[in-house]
Structure formats: C-alpha cells, structure tokens
mmCIF file of the C-alpha atoms, coordinates in Angstrom:
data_MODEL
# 
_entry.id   MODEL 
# 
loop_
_atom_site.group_PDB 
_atom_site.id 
_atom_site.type_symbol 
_atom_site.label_atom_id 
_atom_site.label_alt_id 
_atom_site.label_comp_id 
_atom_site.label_asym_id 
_atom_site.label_entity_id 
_atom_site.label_seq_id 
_atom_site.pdbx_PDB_ins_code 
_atom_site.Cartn_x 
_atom_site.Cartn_y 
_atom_site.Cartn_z 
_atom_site.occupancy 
_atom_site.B_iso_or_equiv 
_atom_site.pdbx_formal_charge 
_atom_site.auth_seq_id 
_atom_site.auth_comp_id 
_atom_site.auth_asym_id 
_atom_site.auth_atom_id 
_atom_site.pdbx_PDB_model_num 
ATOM 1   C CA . UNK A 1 1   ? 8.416   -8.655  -11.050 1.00 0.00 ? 1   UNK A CA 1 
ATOM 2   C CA . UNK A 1 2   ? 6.668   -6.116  -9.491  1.00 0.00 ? 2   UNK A CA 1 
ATOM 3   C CA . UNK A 1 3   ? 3.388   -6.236  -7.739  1.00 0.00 ? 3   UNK A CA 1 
ATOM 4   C CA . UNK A 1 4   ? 0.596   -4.007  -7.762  1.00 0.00 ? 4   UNK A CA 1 
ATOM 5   C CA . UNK A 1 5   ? -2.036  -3.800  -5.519  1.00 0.00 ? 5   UNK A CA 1 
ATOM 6   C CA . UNK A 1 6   ? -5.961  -3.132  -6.181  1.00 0.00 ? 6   UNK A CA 1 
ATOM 7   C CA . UNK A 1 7   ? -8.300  -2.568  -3.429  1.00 0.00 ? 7   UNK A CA 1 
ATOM 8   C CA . UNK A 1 8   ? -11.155 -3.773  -5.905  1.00 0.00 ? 8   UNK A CA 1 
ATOM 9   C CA . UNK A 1 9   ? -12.635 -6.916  -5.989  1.00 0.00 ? 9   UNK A CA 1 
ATOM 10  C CA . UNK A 1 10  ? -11.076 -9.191  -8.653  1.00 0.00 ? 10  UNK A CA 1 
ATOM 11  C CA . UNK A 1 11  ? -13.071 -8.705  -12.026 1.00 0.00 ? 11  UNK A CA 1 
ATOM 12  C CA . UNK A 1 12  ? -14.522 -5.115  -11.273 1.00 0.00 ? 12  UNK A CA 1 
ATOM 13  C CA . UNK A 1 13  ? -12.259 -1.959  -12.935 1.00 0.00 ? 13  UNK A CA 1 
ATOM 14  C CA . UNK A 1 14  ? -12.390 1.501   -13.275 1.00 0.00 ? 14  UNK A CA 1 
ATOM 15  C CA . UNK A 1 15  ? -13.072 2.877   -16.348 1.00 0.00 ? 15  UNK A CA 1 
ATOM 16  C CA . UNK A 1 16  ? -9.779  3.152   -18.741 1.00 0.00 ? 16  UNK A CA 1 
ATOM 17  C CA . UNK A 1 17  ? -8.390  0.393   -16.308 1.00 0.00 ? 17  UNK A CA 1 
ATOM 18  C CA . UNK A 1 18  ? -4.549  -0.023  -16.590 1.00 0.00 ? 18  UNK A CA 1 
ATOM 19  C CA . UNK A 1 19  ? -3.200  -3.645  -18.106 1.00 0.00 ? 19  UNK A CA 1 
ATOM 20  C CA . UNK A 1 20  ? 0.718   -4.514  -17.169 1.00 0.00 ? 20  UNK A CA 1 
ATOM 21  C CA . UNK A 1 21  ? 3.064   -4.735  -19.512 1.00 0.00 ? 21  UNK A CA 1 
ATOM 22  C CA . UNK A 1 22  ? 7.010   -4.599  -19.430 1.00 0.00 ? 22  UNK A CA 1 
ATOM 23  C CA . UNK A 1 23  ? 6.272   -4.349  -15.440 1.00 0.00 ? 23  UNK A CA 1 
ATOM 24  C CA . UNK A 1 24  ? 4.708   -1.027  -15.978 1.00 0.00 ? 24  UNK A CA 1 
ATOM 25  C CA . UNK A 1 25  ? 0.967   0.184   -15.253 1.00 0.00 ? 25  UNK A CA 1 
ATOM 26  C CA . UNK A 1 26  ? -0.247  1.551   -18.856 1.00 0.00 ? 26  UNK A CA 1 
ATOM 27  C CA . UNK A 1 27  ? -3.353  2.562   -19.838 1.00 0.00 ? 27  UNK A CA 1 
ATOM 28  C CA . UNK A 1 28  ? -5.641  0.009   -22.309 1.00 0.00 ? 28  UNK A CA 1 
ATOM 29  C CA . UNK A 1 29  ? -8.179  1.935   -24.975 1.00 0.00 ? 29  UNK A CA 1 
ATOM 30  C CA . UNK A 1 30  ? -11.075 3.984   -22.949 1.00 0.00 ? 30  UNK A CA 1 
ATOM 31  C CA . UNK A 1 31  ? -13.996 2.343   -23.028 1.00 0.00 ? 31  UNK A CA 1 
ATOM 32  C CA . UNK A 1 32  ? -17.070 3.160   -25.378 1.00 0.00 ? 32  UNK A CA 1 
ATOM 33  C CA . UNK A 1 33  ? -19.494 5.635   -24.974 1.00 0.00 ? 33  UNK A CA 1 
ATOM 34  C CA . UNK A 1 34  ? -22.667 4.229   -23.735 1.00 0.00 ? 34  UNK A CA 1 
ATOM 35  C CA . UNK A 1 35  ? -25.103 4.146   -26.386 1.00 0.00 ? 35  UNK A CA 1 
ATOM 36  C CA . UNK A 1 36  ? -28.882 4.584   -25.209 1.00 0.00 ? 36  UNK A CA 1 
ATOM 37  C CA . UNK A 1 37  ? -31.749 2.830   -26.195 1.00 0.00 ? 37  UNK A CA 1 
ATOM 38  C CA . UNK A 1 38  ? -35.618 3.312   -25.966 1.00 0.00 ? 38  UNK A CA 1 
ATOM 39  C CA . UNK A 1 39  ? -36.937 5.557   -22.649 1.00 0.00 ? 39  UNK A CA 1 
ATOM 40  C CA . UNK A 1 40  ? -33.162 6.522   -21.876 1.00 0.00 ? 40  UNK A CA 1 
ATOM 41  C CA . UNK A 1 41  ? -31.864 3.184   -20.706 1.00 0.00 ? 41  UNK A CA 1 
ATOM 42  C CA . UNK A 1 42  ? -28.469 1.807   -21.119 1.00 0.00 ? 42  UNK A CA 1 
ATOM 43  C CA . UNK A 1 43  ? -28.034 -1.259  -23.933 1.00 0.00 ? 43  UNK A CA 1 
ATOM 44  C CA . UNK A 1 44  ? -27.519 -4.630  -22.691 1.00 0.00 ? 44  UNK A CA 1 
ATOM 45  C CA . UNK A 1 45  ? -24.111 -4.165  -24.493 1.00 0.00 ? 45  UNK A CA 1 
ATOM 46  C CA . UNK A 1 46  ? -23.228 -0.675  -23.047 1.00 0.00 ? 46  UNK A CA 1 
ATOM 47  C CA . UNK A 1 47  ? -22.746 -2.175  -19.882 1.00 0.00 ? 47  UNK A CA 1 
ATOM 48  C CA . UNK A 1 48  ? -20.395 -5.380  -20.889 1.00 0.00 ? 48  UNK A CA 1 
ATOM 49  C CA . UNK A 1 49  ? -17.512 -3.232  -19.643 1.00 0.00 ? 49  UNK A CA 1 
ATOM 50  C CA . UNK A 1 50  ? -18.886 -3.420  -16.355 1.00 0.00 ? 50  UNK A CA 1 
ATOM 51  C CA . UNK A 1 51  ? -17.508 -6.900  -15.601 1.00 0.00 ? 51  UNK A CA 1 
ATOM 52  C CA . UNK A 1 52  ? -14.086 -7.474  -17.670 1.00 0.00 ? 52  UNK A CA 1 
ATOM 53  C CA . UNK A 1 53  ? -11.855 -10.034 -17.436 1.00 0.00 ? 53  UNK A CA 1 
ATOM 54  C CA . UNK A 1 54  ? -9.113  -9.130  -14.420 1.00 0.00 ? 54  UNK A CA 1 
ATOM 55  C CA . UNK A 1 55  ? -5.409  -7.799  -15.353 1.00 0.00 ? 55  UNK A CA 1 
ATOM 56  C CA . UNK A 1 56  ? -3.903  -9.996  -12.664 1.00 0.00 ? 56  UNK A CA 1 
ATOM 57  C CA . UNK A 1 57  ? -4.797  -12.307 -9.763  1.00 0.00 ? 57  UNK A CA 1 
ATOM 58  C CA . UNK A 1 58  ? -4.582  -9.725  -6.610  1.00 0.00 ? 58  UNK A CA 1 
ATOM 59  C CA . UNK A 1 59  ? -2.698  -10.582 -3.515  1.00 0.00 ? 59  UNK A CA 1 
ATOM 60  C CA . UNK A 1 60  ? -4.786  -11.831 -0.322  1.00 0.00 ? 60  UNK A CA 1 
ATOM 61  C CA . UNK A 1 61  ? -6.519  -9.047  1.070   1.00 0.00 ? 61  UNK A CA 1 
ATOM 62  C CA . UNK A 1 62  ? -4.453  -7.353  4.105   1.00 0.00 ? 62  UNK A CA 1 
ATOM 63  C CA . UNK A 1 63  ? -7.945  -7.032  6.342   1.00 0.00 ? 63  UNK A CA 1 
ATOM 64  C CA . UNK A 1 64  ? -11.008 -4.862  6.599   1.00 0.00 ? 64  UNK A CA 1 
ATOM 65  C CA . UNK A 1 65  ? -9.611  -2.972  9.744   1.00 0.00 ? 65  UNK A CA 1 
ATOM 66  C CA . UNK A 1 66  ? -6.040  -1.583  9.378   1.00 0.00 ? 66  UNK A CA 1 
ATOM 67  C CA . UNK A 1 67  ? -5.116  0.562   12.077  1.00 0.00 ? 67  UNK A CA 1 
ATOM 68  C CA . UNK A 1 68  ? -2.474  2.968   11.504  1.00 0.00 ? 68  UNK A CA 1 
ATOM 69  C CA . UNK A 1 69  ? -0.108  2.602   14.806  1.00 0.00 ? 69  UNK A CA 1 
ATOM 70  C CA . UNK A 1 70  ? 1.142   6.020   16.605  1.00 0.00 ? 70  UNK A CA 1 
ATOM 71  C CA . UNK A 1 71  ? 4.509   5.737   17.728  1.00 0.00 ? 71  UNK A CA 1 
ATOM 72  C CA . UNK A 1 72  ? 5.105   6.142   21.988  1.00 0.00 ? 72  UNK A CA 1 
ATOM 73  C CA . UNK A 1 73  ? 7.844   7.980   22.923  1.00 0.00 ? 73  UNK A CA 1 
ATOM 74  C CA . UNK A 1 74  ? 9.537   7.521   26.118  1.00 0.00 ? 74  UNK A CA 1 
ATOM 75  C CA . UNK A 1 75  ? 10.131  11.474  28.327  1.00 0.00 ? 75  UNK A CA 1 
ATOM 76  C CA . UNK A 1 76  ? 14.318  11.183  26.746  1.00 0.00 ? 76  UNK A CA 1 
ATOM 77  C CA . UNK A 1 77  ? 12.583  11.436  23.354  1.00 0.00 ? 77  UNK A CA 1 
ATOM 78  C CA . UNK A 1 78  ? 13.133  7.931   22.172  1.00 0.00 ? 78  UNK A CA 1 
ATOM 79  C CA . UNK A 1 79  ? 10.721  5.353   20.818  1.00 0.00 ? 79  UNK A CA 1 
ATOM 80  C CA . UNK A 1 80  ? 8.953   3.185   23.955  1.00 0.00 ? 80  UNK A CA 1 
ATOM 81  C CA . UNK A 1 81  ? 9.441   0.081   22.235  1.00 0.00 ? 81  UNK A CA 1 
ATOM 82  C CA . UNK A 1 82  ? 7.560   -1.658  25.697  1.00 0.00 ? 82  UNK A CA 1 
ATOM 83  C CA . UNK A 1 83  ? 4.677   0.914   24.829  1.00 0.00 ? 83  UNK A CA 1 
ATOM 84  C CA . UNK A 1 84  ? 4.446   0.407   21.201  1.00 0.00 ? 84  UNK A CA 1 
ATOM 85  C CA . UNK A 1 85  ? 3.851   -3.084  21.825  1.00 0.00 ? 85  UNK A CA 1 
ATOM 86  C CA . UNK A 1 86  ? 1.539   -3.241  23.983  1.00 0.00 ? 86  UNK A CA 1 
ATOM 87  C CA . UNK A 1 87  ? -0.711  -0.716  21.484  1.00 0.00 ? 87  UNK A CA 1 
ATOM 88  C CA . UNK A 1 88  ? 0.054   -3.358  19.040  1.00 0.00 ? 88  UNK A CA 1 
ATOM 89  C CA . UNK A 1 89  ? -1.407  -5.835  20.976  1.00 0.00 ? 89  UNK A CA 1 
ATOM 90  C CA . UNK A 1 90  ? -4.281  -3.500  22.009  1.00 0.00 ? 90  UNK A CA 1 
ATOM 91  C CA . UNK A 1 91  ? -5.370  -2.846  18.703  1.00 0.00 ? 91  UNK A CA 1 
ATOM 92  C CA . UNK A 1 92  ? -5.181  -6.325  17.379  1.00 0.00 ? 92  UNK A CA 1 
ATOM 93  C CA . UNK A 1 93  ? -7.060  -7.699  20.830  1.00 0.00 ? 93  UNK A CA 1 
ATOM 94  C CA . UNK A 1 94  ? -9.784  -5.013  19.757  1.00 0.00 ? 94  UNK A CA 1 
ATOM 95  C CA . UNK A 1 95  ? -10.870 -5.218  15.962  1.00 0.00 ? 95  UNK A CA 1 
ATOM 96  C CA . UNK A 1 96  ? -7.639  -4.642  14.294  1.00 0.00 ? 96  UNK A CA 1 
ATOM 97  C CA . UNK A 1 97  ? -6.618  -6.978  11.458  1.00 0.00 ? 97  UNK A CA 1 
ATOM 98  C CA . UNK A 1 98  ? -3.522  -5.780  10.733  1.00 0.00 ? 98  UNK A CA 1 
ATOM 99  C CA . UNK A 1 99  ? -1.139  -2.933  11.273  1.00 0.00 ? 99  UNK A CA 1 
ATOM 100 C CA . UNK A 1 100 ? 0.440   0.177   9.933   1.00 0.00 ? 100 UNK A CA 1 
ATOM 101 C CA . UNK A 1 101 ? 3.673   0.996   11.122  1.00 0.00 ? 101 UNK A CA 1 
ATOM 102 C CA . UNK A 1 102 ? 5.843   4.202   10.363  1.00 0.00 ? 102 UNK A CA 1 
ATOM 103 C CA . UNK A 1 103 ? 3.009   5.718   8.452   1.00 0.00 ? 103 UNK A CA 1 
ATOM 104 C CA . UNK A 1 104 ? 2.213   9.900   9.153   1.00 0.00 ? 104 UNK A CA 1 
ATOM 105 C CA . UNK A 1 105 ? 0.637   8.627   11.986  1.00 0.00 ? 105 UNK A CA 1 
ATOM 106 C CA . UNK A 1 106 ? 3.655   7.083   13.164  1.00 0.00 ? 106 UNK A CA 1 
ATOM 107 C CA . UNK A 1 107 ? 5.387   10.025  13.421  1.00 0.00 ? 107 UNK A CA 1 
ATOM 108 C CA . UNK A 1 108 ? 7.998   8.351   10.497  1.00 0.00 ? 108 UNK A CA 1 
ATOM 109 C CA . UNK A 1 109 ? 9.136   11.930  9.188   1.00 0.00 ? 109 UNK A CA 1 
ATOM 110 C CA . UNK A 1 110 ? 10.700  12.114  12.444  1.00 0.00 ? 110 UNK A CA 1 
ATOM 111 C CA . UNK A 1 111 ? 12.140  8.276   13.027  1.00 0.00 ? 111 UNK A CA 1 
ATOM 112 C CA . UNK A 1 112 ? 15.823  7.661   12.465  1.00 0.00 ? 112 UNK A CA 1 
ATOM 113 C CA . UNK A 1 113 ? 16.277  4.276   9.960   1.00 0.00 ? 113 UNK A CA 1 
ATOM 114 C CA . UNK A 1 114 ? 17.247  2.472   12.603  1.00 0.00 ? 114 UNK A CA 1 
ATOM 115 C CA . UNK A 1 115 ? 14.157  3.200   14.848  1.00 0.00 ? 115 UNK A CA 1 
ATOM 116 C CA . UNK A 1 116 ? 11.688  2.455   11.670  1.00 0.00 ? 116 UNK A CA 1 
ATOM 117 C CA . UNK A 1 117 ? 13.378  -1.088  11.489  1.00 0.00 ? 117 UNK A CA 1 
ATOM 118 C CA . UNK A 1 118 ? 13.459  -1.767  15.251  1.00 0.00 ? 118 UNK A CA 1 
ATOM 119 C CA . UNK A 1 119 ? 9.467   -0.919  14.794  1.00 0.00 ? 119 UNK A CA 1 
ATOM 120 C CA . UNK A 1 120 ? 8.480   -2.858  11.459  1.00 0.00 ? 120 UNK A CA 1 
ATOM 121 C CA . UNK A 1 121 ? 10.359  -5.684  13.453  1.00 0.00 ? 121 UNK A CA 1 
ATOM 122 C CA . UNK A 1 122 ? 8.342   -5.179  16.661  1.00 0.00 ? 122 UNK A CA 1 
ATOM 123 C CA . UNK A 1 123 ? 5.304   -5.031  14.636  1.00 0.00 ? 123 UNK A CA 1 
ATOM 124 C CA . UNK A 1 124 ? 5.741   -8.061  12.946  1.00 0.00 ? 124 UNK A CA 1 
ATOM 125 C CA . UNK A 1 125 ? 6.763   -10.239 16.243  1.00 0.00 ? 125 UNK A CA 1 
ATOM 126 C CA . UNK A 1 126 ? 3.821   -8.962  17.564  1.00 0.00 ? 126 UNK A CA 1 
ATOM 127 C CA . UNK A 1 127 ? 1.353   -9.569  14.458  1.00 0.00 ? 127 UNK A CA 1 
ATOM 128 C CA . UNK A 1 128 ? 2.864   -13.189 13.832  1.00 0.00 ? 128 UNK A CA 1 
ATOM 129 C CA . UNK A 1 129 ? -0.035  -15.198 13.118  1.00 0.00 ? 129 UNK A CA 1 
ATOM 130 C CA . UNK A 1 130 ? -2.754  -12.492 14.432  1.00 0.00 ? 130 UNK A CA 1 
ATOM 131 C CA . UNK A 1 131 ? -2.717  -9.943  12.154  1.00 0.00 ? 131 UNK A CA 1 
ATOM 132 C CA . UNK A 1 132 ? -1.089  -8.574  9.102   1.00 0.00 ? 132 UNK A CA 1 
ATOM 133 C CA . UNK A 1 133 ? 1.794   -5.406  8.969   1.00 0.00 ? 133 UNK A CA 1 
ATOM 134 C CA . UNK A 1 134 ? 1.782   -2.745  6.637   1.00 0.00 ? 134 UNK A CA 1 
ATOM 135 C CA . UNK A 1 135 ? 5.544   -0.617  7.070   1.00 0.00 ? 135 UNK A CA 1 
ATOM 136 C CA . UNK A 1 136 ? 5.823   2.801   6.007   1.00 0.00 ? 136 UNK A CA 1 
ATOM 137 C CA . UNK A 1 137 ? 8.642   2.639   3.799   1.00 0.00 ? 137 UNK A CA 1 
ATOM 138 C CA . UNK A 1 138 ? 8.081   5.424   1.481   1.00 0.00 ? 138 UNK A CA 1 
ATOM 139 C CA . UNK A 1 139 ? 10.003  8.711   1.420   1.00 0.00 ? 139 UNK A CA 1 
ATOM 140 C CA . UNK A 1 140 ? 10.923  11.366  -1.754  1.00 0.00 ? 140 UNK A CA 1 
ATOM 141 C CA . UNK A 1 141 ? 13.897  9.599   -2.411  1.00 0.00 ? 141 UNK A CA 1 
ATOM 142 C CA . UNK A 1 142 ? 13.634  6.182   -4.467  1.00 0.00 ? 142 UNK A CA 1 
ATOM 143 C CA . UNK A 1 143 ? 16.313  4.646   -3.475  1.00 0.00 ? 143 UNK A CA 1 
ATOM 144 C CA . UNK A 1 144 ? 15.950  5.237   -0.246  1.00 0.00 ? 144 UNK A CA 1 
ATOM 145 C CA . UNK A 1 145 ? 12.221  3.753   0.214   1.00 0.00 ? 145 UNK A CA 1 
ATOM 146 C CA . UNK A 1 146 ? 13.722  0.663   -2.189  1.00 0.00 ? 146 UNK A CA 1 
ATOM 147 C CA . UNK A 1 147 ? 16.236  0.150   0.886   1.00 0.00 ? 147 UNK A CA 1 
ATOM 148 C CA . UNK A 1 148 ? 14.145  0.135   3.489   1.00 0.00 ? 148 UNK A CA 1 
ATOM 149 C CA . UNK A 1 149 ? 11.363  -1.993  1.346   1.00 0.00 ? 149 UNK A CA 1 
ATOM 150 C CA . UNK A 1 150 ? 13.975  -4.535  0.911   1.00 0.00 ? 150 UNK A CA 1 
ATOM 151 C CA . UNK A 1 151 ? 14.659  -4.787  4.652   1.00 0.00 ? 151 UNK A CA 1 
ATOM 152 C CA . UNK A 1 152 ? 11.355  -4.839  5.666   1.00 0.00 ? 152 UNK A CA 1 
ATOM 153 C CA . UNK A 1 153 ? 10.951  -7.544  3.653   1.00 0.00 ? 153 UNK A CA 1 
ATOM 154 C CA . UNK A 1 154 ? 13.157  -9.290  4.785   1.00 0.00 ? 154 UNK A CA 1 
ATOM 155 C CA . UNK A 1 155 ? 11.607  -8.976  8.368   1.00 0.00 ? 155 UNK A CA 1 
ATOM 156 C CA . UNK A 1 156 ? 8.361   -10.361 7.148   1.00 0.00 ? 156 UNK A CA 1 
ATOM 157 C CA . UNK A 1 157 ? 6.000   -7.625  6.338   1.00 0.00 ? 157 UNK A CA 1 
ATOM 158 C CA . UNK A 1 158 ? 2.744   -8.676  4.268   1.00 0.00 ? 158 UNK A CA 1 
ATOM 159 C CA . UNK A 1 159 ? 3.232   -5.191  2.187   1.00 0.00 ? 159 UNK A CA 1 
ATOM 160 C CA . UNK A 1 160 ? 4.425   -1.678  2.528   1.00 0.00 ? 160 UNK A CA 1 
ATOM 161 C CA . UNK A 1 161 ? 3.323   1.694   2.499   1.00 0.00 ? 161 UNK A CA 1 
ATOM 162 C CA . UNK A 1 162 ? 4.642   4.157   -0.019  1.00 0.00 ? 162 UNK A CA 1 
ATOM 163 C CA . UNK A 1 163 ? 3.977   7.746   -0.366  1.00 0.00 ? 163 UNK A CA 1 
ATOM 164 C CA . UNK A 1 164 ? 4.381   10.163  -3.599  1.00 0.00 ? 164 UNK A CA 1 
ATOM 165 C CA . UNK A 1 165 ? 7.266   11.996  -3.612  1.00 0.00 ? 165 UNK A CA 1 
ATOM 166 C CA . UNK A 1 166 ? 7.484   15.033  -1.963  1.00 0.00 ? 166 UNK A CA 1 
ATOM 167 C CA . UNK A 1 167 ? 8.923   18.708  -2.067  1.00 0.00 ? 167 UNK A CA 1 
ATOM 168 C CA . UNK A 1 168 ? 10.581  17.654  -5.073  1.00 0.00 ? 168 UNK A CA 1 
ATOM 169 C CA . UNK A 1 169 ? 6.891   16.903  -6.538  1.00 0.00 ? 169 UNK A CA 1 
ATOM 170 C CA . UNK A 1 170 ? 8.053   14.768  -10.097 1.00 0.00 ? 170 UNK A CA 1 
ATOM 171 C CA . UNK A 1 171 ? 5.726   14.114  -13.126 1.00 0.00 ? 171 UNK A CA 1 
ATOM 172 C CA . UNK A 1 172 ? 3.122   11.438  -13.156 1.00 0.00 ? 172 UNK A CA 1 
ATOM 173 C CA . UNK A 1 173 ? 5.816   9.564   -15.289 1.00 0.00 ? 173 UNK A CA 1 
ATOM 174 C CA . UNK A 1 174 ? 8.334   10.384  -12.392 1.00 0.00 ? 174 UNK A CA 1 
ATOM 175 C CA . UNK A 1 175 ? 5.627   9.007   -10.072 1.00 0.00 ? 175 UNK A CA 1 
ATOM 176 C CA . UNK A 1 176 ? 5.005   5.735   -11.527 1.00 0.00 ? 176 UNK A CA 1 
ATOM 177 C CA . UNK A 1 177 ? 8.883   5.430   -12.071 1.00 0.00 ? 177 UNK A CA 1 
ATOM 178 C CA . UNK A 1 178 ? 9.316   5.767   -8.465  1.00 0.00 ? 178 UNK A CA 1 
ATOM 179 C CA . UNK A 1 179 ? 6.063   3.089   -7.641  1.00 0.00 ? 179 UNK A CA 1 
ATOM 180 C CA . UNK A 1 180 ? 7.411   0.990   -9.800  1.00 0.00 ? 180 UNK A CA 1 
ATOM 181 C CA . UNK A 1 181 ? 11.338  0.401   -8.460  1.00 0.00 ? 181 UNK A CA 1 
ATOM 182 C CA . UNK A 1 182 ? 10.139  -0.012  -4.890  1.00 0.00 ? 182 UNK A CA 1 
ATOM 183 C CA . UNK A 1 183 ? 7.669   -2.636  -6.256  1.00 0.00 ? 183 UNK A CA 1 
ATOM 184 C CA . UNK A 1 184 ? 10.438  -4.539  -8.125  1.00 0.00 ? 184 UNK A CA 1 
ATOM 185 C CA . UNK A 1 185 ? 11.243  -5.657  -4.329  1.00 0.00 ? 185 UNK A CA 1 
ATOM 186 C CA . UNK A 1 186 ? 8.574   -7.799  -4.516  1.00 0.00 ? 186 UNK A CA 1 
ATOM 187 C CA . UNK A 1 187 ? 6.476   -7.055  -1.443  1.00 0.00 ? 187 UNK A CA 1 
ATOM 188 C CA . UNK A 1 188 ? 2.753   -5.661  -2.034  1.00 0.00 ? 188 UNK A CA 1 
ATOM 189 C CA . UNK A 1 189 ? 2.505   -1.872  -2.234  1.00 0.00 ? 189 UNK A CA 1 
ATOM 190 C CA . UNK A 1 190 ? -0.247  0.214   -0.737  1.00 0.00 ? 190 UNK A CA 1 
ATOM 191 C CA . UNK A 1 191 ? 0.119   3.930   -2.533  1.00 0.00 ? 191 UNK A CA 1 
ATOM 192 C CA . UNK A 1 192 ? -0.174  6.795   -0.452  1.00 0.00 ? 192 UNK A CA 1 
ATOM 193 C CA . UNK A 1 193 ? -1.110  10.025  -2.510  1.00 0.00 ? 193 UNK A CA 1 
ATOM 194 C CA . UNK A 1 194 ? -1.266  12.281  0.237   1.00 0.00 ? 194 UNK A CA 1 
# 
C-alpha cells in the first residue's frame, strides 16, 4: 500500500485536497465559493473548510533541518567514502536532523548504482539513532527508481527522494503513475518536481 507523504500538519489541506482511493491520489469536489456577509467578511461557514478532517495519519516527521549531503570524491575520481562520512557526521554534530543522500546535490546523475548503495548504506550507519536518511532514488525510468527504492529499503532508510521524470517529460497521469509504483515499496516518498 503505498504511502504518501504531506509536509502539512495533520488536519490542515490545500484547497481541492486529494483523498486516496484504489492507492491512487484523486482529487475530492473543490470546495465552495466563499460567500460574504455584512462589511465584506467571510461567514462563519465559509471558512469550515479550513480545518477538515485528515485523508490519512502522516508518517513521523523526518526533521526540521535536512541537509542535502554533497558527495567527496577522492583525486582517481571515485567516491571518498572516509570523507563522506565524516560530512555526515559534521552535519548531524551541527544542526542536521537528518540526511539527504544521492540527491542533485549529491552529484547522483553522475554515481554508478553501486556507488549510490555503498552511500545510502554509509549514510544510514552513520545516522543510526542520530538522525534520519532521505536516499535519492529517483531517476526517469520507473523501474529503475522502484529498484533502487526497494534496496534502500532494505538498508534502512526512513524515506526516499524521487524526482519527476525527465527528458522524456510524461503527462501528469504519467507522473502520478510513476509516484505511485515507487511508493508501492512501502518506504515514505519525498517528491522532487524540479
């Protein structure tokens, strides 16, 4: 079942908020207009919108300060795995809740699979009971981010980072399609829309 992710506090929504059904985001009837009253003022019952009753419970919040990790690279051109943790342990020593690894910042575009993995994993020894790990998982290909969403959570990651595809730049159906079969993994998702 998949699991979608709302930075909002539990109760507040946007307006035409989405309600889940079949496992898929879908949008519930727009709200009303707001009717005035007297001196221009919004009616007691324009404004009952305002606090409806949440879709579902919201996972535990990841932190206020997530720091999105660049990735050291030793002078041969490969990842400093030494280096990277010690920034880990940096940033979490100094403010950091929690930890994103392989994002843009991370220089993922240019990480082989295996050096993503070797980093969600060094991520999350060094975040065990500090701080929380986000892992870049997302790519343009669906299948692809579902793979490495299913390893990294296996290694323990509290959710993962997932980006719209790119270049080939599908529909908003094609979009949610894609959100949606990385989320049936069952680890958090954080979307990306960059």
């Amino acid at each position: 079942r998949p699991i979608i992710c709302d930075i909002r506090p539990i109760g507040v929504q946007p307006p035409n908020a989405g309600v889940r059904r079949s496992g898929v985001l879908e949008r519930s009837q727009p709200r009303p207009a707001h009717r005035r009253t007297h001196a221009g003022s919004a009616s007691r019952d324009s404004r009952a919108h305002l606090t409806p009753e949440p879709v579902a419970m919201l996972p535990p919040v990841l932190g206020a300060v997530l720091t999105a990790a660049v990735t050291p690279f030793d002078t041969e051109g490969a990842v400093d795995d030494a280096a990277y943790r010690a920034l880990v342990r940096y940033l979490l020593a100094n403010g950091s809740d929690g930890i994103v690894v392989a994002g843009t910042t991370g220089e993922a575009s240019t990480l082989t699979d295996d050096e993503r993995i070797a980093l969600f994993r060094s991520t999350a020894e060094e975040c065990a009971g500090i701080g929380t790990v986000v892992a870049g998982t997302g790519s343009n290909d669906t299948a692809h981010s579902v793979h490495l969403t299913e390893v990294a959570k296996g290694i323990g990651v509290d959710a993962v980072l997932v980006v719209t595809p790119y270049y080939n730049r599908p529909p908003a159906d094609g979009i949610r399609r894609h959100v949606a079969a990385i989320a049936e993994v069952g680890v958090p998702v954080v979307l990306y829309n960059i």
